[in-house]
Backbone bond lengths (Angstrom), bond angles and torsions (degrees), N, CA, C in turn:
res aa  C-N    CA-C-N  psi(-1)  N-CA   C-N-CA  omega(-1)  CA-C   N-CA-C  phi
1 X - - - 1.454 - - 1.534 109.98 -
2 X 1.518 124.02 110.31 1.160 120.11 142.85 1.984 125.31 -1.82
3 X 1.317 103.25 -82.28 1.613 117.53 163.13 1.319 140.93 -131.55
4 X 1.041 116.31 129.74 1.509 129.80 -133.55 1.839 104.33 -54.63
5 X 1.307 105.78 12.63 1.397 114.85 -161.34 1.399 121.58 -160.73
6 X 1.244 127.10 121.28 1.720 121.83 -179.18 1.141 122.34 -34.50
7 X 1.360 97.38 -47.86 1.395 136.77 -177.17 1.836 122.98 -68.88
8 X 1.343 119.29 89.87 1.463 95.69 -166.28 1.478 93.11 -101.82
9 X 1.332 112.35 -168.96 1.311 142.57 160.59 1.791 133.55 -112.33
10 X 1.239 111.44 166.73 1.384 105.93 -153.12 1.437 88.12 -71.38
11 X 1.488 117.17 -37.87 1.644 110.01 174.49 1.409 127.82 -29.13
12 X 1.411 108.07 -62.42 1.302 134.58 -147.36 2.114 96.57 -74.44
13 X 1.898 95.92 -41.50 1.078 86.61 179.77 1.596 141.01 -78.79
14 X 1.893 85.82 -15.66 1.451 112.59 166.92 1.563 111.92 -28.32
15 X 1.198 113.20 -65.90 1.250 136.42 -170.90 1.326 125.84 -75.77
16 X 1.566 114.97 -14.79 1.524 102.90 157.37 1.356 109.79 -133.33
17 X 1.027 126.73 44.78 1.791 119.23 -177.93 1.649 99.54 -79.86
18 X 1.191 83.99 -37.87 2.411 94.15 -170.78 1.448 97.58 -52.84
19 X 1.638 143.48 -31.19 1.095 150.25 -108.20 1.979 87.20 -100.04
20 X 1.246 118.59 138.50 1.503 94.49 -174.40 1.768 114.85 -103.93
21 X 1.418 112.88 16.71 1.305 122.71 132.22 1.634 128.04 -86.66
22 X 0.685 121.23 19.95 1.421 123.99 157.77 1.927 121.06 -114.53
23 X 1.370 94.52 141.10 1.361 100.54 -157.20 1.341 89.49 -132.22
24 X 2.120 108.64 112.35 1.346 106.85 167.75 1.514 133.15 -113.00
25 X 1.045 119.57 114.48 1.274 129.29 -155.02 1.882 115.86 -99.39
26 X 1.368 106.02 132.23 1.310 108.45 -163.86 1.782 103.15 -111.67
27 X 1.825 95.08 98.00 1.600 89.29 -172.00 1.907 119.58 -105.13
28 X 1.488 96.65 58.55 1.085 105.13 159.81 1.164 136.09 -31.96
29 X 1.343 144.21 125.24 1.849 132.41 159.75 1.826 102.92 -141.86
30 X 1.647 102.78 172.71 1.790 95.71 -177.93 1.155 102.72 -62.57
31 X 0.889 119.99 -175.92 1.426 142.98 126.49 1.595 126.76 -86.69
32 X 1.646 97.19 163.68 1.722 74.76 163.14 0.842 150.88 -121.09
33 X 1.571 115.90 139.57 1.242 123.75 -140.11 1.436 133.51 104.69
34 X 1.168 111.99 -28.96 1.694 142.78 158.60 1.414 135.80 -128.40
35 X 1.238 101.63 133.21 1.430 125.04 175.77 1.320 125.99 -84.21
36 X 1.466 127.28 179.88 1.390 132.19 157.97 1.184 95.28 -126.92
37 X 1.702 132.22 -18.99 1.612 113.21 -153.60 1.476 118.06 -53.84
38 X 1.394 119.91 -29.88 1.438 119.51 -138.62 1.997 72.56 -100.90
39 X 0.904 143.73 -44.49 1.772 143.30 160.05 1.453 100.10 -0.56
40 X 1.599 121.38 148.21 1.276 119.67 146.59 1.452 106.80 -73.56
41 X 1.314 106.85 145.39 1.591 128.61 169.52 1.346 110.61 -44.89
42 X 1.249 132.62 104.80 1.681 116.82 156.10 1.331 115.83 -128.76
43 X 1.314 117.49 140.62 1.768 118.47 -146.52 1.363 88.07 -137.38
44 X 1.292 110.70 166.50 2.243 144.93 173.92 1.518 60.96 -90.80
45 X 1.723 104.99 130.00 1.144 122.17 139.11 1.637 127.49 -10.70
46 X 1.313 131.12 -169.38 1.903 123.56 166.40 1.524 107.63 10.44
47 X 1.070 149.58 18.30 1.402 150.07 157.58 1.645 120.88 -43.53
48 X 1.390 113.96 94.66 1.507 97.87 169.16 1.916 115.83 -94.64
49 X 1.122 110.17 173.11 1.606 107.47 178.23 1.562 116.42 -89.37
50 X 1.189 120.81 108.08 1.649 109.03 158.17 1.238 131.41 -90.41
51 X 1.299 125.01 91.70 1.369 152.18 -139.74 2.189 97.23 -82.84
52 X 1.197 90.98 98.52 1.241 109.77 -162.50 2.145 101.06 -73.45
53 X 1.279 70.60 -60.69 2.248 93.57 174.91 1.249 101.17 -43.08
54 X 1.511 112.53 -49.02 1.939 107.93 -151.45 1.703 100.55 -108.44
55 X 1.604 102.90 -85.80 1.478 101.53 -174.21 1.668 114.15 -61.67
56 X 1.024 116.90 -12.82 1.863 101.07 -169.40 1.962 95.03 -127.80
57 X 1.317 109.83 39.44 1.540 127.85 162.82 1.165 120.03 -125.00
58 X 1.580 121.15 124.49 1.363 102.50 -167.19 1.722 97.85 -94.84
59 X 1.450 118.93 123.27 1.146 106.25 169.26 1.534 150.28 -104.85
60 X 1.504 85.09 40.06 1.322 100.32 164.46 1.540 130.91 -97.38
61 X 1.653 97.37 19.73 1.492 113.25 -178.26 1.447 88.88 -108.23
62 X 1.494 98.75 151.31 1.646 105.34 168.21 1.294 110.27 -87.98
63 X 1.496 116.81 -7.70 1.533 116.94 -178.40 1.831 98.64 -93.58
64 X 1.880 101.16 137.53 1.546 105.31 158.20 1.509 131.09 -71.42
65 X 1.749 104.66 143.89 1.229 119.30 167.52 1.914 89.59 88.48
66 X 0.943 169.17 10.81 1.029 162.12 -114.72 1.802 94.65 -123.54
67 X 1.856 97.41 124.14 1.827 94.46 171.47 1.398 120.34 -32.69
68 X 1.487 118.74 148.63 1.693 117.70 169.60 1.860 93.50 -95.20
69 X 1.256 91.78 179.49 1.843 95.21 178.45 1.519 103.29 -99.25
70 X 1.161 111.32 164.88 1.377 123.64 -160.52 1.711 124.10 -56.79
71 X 1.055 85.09 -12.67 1.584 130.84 -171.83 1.819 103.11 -72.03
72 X 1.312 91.36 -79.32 1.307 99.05 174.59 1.439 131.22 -63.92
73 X 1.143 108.66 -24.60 1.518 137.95 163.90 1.786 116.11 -38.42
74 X 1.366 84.80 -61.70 1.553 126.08 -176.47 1.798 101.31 -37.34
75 X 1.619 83.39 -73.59 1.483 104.07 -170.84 1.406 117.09 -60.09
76 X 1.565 107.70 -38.34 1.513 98.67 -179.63 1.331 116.80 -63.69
77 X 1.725 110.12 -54.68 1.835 107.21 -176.04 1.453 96.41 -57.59
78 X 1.066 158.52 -92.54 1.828 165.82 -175.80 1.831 84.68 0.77
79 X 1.043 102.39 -72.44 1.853 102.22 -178.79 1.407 109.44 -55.64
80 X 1.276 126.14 -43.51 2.021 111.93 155.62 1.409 120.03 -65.08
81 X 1.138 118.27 28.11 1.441 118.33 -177.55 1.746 104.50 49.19
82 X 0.876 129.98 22.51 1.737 121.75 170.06 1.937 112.91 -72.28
83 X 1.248 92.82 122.26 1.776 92.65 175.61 1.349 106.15 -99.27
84 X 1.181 110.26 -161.12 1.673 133.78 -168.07 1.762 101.03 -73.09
85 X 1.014 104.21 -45.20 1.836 117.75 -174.40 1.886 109.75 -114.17
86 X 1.171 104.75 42.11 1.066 92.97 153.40 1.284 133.35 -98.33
87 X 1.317 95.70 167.59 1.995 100.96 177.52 1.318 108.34 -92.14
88 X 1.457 127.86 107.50 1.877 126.50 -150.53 1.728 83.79 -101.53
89 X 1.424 138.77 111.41 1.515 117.79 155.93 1.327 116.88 -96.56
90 X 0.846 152.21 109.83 1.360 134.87 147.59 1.229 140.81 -84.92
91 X 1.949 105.59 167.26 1.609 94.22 -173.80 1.808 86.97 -161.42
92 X 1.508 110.87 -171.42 1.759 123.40 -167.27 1.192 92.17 -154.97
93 X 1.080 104.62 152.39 1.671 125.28 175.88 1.371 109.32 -102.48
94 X 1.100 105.33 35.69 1.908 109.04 162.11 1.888 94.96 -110.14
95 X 0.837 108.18 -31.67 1.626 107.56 -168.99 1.829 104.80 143.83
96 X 1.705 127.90 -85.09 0.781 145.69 -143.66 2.014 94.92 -171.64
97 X 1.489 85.62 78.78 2.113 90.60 176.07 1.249 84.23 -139.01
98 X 1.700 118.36 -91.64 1.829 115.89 -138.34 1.952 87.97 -93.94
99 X 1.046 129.91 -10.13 1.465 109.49 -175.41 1.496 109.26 -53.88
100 X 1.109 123.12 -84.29 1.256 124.77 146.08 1.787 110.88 27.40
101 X 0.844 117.84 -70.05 1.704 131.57 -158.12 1.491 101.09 -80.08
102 X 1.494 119.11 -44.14 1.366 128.43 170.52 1.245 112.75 -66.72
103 X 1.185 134.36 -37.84 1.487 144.96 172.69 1.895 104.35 -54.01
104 X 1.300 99.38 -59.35 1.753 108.33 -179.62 1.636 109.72 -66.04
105 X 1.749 114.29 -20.00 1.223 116.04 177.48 1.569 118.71 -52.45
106 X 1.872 80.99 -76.01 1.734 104.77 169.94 1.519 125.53 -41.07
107 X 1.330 118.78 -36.19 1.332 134.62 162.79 1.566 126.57 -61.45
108 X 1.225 135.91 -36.96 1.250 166.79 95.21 1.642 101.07 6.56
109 X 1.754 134.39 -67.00 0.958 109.51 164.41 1.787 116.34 -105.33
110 X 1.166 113.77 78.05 1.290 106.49 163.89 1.468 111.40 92.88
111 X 0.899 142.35 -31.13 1.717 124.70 -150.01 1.524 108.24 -98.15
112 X 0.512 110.11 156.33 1.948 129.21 -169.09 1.906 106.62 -89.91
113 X 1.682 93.32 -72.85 1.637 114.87 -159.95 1.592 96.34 -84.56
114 X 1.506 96.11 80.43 1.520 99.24 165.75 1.264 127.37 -144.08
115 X 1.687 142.67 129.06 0.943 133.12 -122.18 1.569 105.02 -165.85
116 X 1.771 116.17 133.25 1.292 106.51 -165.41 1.882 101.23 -134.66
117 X 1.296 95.73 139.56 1.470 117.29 -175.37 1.233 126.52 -48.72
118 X 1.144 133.54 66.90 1.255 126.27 -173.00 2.174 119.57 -33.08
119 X 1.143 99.51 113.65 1.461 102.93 -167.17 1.032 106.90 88.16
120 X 0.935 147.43 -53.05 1.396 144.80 -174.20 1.729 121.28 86.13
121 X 1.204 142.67 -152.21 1.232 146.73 176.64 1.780 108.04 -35.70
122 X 1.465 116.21 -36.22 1.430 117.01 -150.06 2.016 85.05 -95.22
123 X 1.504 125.13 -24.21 1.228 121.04 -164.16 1.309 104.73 -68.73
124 X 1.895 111.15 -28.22 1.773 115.14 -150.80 1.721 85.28 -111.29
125 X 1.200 128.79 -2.22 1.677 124.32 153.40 1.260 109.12 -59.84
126 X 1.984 112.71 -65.04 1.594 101.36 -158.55 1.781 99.06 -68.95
127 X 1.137 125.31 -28.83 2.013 100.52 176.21 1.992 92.65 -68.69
128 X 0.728 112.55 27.06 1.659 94.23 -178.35 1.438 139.65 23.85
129 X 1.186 104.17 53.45 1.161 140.74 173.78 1.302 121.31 -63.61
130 X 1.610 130.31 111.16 1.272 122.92 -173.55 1.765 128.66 -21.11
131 X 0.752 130.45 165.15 1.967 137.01 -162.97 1.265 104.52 -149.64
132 X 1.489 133.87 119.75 1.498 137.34 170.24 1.787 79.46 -111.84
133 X 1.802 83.54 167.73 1.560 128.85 -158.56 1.430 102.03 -102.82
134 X 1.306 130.25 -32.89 1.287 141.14 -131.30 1.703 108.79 -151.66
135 X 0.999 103.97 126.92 1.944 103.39 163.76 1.601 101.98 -73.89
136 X 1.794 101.86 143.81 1.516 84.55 174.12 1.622 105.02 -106.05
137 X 1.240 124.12 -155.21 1.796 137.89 -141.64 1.320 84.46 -127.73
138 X 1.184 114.68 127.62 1.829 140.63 171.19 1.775 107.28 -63.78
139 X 1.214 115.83 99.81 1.502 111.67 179.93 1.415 130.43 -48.63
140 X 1.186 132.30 6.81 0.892 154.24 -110.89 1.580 154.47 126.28
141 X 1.389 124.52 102.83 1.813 115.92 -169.91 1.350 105.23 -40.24
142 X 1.275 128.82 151.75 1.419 140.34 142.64 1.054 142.20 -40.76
143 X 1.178 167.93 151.40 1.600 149.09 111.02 1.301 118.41 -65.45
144 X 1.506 120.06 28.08 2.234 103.86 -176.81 2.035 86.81 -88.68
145 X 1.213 94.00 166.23 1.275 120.75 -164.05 1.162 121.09 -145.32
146 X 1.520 123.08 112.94 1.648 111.99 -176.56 1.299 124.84 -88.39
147 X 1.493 105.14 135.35 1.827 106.31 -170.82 1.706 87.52 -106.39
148 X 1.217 120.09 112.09 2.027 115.69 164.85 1.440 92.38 -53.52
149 X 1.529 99.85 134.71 1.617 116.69 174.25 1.536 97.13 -126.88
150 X 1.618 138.62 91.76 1.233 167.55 -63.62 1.896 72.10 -149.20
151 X 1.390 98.39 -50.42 1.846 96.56 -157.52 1.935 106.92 -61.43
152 X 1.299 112.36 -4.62 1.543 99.22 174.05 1.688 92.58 -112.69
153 X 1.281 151.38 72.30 1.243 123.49 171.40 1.389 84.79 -151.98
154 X 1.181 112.23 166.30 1.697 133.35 176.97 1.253 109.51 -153.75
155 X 1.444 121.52 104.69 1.757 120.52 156.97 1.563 120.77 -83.72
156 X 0.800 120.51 175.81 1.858 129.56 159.79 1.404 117.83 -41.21
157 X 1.377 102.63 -46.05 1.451 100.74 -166.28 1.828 109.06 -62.80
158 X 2.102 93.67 -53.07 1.171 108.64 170.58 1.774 118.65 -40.78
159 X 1.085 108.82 -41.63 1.540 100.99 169.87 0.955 126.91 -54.85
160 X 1.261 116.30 -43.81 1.689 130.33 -165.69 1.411 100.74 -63.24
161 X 1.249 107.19 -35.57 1.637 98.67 -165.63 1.915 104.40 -92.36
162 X 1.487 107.10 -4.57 1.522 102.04 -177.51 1.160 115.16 -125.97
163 X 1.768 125.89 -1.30 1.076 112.56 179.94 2.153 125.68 -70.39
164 X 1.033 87.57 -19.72 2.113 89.64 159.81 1.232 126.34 -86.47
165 X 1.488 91.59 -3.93 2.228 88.24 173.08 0.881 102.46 -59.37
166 X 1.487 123.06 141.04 1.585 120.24 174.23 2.236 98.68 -80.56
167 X 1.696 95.27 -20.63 1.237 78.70 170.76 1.664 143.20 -104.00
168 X 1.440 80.40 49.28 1.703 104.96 168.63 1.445 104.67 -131.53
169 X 1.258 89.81 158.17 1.995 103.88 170.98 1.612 90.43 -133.36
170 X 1.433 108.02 138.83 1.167 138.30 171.05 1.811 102.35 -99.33
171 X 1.126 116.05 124.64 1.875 116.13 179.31 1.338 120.34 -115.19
172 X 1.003 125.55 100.13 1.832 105.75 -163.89 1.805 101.66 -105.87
173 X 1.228 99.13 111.54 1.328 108.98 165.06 1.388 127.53 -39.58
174 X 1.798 106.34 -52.45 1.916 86.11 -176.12 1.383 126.69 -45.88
175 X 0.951 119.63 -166.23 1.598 146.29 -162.94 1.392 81.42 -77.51
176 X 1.821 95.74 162.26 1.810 103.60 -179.72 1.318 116.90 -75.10
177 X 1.705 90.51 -37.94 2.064 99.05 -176.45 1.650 101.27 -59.79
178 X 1.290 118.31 -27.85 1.981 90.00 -169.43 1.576 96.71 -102.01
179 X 1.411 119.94 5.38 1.770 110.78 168.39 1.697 89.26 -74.82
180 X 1.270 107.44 -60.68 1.933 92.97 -172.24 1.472 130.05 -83.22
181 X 1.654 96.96 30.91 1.718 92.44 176.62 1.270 114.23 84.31
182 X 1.368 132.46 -13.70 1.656 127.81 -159.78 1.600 83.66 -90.34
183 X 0.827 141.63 -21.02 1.668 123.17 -173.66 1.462 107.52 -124.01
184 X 1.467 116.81 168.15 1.401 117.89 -177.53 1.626 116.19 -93.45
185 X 1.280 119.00 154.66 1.738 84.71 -176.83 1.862 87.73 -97.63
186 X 1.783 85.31 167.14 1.516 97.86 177.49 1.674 124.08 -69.63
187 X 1.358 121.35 -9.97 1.215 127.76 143.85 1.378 132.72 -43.03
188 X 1.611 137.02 125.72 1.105 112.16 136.13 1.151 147.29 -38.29
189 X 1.484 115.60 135.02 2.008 101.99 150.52 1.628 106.36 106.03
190 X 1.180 105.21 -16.77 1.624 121.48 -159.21 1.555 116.94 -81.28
191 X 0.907 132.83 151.87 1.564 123.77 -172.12 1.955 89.73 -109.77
192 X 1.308 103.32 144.18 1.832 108.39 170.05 1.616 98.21 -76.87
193 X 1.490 100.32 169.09 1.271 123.55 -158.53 1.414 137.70 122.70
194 X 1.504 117.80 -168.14 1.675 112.38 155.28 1.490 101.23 -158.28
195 X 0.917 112.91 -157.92 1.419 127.13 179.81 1.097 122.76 -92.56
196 X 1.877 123.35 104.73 1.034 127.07 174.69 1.877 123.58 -26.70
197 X 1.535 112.45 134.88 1.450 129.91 -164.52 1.264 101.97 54.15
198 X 1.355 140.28 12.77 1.599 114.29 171.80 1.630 105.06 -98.12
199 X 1.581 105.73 169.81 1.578 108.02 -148.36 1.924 90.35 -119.97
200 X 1.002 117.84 159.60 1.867 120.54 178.54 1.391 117.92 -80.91
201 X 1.054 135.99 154.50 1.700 130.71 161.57 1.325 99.56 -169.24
202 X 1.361 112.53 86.45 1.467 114.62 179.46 1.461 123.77 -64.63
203 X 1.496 111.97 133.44 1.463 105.96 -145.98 1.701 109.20 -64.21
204 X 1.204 123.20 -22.07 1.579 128.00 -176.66 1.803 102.84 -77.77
205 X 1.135 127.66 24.65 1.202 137.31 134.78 1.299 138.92 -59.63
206 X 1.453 88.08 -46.65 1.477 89.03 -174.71 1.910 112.70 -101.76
207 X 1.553 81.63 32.71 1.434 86.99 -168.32 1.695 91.92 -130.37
208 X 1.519 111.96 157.09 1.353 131.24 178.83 1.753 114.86 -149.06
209 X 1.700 93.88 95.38 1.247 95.05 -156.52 1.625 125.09 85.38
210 X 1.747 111.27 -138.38 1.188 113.88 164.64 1.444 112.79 -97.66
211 X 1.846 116.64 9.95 1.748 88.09 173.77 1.537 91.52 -136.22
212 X 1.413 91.76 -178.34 1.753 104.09 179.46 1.280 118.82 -50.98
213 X 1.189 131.19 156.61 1.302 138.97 156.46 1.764 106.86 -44.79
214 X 1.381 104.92 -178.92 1.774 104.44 -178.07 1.851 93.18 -97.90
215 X 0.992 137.76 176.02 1.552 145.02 175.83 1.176 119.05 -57.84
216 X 1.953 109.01 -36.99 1.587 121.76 -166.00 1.885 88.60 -76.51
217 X 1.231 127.30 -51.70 1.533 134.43 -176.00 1.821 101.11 -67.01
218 X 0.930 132.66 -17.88 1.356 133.67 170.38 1.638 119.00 -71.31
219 X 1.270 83.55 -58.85 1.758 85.97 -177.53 1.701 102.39 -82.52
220 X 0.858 133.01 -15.90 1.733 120.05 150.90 1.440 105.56 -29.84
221 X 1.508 109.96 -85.97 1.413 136.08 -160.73 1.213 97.48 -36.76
222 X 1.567 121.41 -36.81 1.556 124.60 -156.75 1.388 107.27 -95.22
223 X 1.387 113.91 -22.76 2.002 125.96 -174.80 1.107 99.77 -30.57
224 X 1.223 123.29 -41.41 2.045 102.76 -163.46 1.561 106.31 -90.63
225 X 1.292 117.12 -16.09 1.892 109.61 163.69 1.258 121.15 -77.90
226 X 0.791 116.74 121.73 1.536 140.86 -177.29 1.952 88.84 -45.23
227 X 1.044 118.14 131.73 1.521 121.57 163.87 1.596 110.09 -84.31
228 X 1.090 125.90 -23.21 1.395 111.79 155.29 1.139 167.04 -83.56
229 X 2.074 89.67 -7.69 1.101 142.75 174.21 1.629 108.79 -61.63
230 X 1.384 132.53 128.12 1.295 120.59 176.65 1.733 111.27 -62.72
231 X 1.067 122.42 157.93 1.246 117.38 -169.59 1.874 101.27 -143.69
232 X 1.954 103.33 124.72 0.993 87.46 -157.22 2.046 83.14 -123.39
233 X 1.319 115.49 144.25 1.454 122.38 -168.40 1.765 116.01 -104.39
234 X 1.202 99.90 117.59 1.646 86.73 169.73 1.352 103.97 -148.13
235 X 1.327 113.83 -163.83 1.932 123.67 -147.28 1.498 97.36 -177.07
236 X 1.448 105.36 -167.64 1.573 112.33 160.37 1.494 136.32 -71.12
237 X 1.636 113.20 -21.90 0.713 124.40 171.03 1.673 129.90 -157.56
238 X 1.413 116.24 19.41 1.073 142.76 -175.83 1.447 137.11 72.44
239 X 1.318 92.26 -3.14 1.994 112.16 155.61 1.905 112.94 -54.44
240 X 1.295 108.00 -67.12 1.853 115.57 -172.96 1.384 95.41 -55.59
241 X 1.629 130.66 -43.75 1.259 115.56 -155.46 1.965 106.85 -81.33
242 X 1.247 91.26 -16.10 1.786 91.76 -175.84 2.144 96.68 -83.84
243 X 1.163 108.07 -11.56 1.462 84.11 169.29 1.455 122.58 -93.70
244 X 1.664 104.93 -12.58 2.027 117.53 160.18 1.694 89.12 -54.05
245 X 1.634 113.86 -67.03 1.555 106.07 -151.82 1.865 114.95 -63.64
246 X 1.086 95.97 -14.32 1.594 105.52 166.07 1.453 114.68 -75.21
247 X 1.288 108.57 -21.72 1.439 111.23 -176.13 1.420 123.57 -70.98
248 X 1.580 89.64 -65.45 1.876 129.17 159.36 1.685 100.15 -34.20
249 X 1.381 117.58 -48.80 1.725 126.07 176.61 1.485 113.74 -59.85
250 X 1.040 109.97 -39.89 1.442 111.50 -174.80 1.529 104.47 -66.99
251 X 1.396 115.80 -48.67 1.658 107.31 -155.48 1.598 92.82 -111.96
252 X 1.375 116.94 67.86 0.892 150.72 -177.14 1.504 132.44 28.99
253 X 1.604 119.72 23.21 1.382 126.69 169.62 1.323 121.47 -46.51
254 X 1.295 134.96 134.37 1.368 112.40 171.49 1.557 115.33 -129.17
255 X 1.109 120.13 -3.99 1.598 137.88 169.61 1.350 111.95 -86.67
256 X 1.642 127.65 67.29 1.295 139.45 -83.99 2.078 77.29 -175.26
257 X 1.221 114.81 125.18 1.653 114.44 -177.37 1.929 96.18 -165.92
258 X 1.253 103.01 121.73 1.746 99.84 146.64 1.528 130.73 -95.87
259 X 1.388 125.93 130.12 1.190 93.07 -179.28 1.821 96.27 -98.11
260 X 1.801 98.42 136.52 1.212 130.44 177.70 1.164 107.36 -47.49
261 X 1.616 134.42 -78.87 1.820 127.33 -164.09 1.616 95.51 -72.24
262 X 1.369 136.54 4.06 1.518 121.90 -174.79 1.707 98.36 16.45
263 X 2.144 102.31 -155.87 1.430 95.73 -162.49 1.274 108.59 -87.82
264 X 1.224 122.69 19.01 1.772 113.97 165.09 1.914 94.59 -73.42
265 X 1.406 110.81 4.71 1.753 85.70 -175.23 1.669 84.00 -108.78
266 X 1.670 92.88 -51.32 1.826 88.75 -158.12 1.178 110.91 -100.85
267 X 1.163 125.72 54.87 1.666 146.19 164.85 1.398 115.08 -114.42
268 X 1.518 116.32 -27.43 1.657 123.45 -171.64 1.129 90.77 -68.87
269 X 1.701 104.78 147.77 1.441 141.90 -164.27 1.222 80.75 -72.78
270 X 1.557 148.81 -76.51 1.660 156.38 -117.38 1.765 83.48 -82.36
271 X 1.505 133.65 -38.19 1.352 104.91 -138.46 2.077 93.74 -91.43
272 X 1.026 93.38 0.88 1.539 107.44 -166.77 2.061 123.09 33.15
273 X 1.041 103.83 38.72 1.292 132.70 -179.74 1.776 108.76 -52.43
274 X 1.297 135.54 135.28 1.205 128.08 -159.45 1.712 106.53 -73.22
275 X 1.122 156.53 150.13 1.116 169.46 -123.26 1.436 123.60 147.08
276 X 1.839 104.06 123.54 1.330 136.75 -166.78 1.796 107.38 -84.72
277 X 1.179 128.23 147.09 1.251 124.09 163.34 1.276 139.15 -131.05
């Protein structure tokens, strides 16, 4: 391992961002309801963008945020100059939102050396740490290459057939009111609910501020999932649930899955999918 931890610090990164195997990537996206676009730009020095919405969305799904194929994958990091051995860090200028999701991406296809900012943009402000204006230009195409690694992914179908194992846990990040129906989700079209036998852990739990909890406050949150139990993560759209599976990663889970369409897939009225309330 590069660092002794998924998880770095503004320290740690202090010291190798200049490094010209390391590749730092700024994986910003809205939120909802909020933006950064209309924000002045302020970036970690060498920062390029991994464009989560556009190039690494496939949009020929009607569902958001949705994996691209390996294919497309390929081409985009090769066009960030990312090789086979790079050091991938990422981070967002919300604190601790879309890094997370890029981390479960890269992982998802293949890569090992990947690593997310604790706090993110707002952590390497308060040490006051230099600020660029600008993403810079990849010196060069890449050679990294995505291999799909099957053991972090979860579709619909895959649910269907595992959501009554008792030896799975299903985790749904949103908020408690729209796991039990008391709130509407901010989606159209969507039916309230969650997914029968799965259990809540709203993702700003495992968060304090803009960074993670410490490990000893992690594995609390986590005490009632079985650590051997496969553990499968979802949200509204599979951003909140990849910062649970980052979580679950840290304090050492490794049977470790997002499911990709979360309930923008299995909430639609048309798919009539079984649902708890």
């Amino acid at each position: 391992m590069y660092f002794p931890s998924s998880l770095i610090t503004t320290a740690q990164l202090q010291k190798e961002y200049e490094k010209p195997n390391v590749i730092l990537l700024d994986c910003t996206i809205d939120k909802v309801g909020q933006s950064l676009k209309d924000a002045q730009l302020a970036l970690i020095p060498n920062s390029l963008f991994f464009d989560i919405e556009n190039t690494f969305s496939d949009h020929s799904s009607p569902l958001p945020h949705t994996l691209v194929s390996t294919e497309v994958f390929t081409k985009g990091i090769q066009e960030l100059g990312i090789n086979q051995n790079s050091i991938i860090i990422l981070y967002d200028r919300w604190g601790v939102y879309s890094s997370p999701r890029a981390w479960w991406m890269f992982k998802v296809m293949g890569f090992e050396q990947v690593y997310v900012l604790d706090g993110g943009l707002p952590a390497w402000q308060e040490k006051h740490e230099p600020i660029a204006d600008q993403y810079i230009k990849p010196l060069a195409k890449g050679n990294g290459e995505a291999r799909f690694n099957r053991a972090w992914y979860a579709d619909k179908d895959y649910i269907l057939t595992q959501y009554q194992n008792s030896a799975t846990r299903i985790i749904d990040a949103r908020s408690q009111a729209r796991f039990t129906a008391s709130a509407p989700e901010p989606r159209a079209g969507l039916r309230r609910g969650h997914i029968p036998y799965s259990s809540n852990l709203s993702f700003d739990l495992v968060l304090e501020g803009n960074n993670y909890r410490s490990k000893e406050e992690l594995k609390k949150l986590f005490e009632t999932f079985n650590a051997t139990h496969e553990q499968i993560f979802t949200c509204g759209s599979g951003v909140t649930a990849s910062i649970l599976a980052f979580a679950s990663h840290l304090i050492g889970n490794q049977n470790i899955k997002v499911y990709d369409g979360s309930w923008s897939e299995w909430g639609q009225e048309d798919l009539d999918l079984p649902i708890a309330q």
